[in-house]
Wavefront OBJ file of the C-alpha trace (Angstrom):
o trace
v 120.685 130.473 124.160
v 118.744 127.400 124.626
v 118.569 126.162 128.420
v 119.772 122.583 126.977
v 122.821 124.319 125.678
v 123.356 126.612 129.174
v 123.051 122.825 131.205
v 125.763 121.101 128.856
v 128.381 124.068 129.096
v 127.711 125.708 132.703
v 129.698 124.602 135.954
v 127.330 122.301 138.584
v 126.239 123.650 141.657
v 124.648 121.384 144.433
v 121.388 122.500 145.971
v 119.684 121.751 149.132
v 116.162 121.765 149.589
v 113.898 120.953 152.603
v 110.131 119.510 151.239
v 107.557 118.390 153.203
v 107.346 114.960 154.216
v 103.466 114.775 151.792
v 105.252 116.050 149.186
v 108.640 114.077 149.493
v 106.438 111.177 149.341
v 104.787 112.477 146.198
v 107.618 113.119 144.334
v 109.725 109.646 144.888
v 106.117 108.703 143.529
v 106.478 111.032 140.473
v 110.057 109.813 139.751
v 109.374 106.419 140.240
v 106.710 106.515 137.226
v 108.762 108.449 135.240
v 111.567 105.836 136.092
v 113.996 108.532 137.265
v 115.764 109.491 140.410
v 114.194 111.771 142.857
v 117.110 114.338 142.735
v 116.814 113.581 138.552
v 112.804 113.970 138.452
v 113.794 117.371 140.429
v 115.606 118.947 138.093
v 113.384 117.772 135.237
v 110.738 120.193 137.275
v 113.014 123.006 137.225
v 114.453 122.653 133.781
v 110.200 122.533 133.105
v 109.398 126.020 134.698
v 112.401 127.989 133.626
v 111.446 126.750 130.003
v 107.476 127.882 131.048
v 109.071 131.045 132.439
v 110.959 131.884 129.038
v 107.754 130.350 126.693
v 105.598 133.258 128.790
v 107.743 136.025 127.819
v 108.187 135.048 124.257
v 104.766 134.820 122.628
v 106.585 132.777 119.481
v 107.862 130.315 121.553
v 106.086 126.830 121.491
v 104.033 125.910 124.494
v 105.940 123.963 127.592
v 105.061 120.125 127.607
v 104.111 119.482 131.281
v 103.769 115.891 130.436
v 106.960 114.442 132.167
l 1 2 3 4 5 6 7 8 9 10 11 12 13 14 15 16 17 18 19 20 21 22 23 24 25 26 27 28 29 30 31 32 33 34 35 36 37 38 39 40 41 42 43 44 45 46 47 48 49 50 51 52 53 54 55 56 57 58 59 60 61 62 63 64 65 66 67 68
């Protein structure tokens, strides 16, 4: 099942997560470039790697654009 598909049908959870004040900084940064909410530009990240993470174990699958 695709991850897009798990995100639409799954129940939210709320996470906390303690950064950094450098890298705080660099991602409001990030997500205002990518006009997107820090909590939004976040998630983007994580919905990145867990696609990487399922691209690496599949050698079919097409390569994970980083480019956010």
């Amino acid at each position: 099942m695709e991850l897009e598909v798990i995100a639409m049908e799954a129940k939210k959870v709320s996470v906390s997560v303690l950064l950094p004040e450098a890298m705080n900084q660099r991602i409001e940064e990030q997500a205002k470039k990518a006009h997107r909410t820090k909590s939004g530009y976040i998630r983007l990240i994580l919905w990145r790697y867990m696609e990487y993470l399922d691209a690496k174990q599949d050698p079919r699958a097409k390569p994970v654009d980083w480019n956010i």
